[in-house]
N, C-alpha and C positions, 0 to 999 in steps of 0.2 A: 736495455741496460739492466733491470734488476733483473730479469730473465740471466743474463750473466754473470748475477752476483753483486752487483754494483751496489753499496749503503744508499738509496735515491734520498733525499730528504724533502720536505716539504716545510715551507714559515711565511711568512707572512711580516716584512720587515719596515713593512711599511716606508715603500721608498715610492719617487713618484712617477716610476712606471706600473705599478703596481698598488694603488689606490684600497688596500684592503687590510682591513683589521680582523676578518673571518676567517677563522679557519675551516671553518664547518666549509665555504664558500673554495678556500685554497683546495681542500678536498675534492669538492663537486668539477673544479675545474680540470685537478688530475684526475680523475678518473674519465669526464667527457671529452679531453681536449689530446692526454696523453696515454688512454688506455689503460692506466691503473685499475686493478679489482679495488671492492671498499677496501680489507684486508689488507692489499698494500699499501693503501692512501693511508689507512689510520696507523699505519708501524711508519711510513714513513712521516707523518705528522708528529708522532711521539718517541720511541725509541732512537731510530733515526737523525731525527732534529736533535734529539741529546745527545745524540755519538757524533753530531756535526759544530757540536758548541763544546767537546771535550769533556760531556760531561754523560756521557753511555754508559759510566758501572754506576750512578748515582742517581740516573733522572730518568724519565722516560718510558718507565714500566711499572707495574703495579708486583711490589715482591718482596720480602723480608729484607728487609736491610738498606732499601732504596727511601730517599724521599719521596714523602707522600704530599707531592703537588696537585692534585686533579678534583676534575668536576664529575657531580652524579647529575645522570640526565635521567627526566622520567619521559621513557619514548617504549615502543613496543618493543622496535628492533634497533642497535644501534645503527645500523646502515641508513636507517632515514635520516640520521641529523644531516648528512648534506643534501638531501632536499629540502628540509627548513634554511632555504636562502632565506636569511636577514630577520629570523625568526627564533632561530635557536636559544634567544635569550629566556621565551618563555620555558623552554623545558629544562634548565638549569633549577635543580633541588638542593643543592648543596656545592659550595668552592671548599676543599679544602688545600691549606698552606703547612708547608711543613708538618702536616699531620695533625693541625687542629682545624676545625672549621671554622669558618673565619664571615663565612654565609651560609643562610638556610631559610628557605624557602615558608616553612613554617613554624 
């Protein structure tokens, strides 16, 4: 599908065939289960998911003029946060909302 072009999206809605609040987790399983690269697991986790909830020119990317909702991870590469299954909470540095921090680690 995304090979065709297709916006693939990836969330985590928490319903109860789907028992998961992780997204780090929703990743690891697109990319073992559905052949996703990291790359497309994390566009489709972020950009993706916002062009799926109508909201693609405002959320979902890091860029002048967009809400700034997201987390700083301290990890070496980002492609390991989906190997930290059920872990990722420790390497969260910083949430920020709307462009203030709202957590910080230290």
């Amino acid at each position: 599908m995304i090979k065709s072009g297709v916006c693939v999206a990836l969330g985590s809605d928490f319903n109860p065939n789907a028992y998961c609040y992780s997204m780090p987790t929703i990743m690891n399983l697109a990319s073992v289960n559905f052949g996703m690269s990291m790359p497309e697991a994390l566009v489709a986790a972020t950009l993706h998911a916002a062009h799926s909830l109508g909201r693609g020119k405002t959320h979902g990317a890091i860029s002048e003029g967009r809400v700034a909702d997201l987390i700083v991870l301290n990890t070496k590469k980002w492609e390991h946060i989906i190997y930290r299954l059920s872990a990722h909470q420790s390497i969260i540095e910083k949430v920020i909302k709307f462009g203030k921090v709202v957590y910080s680690r230290k």
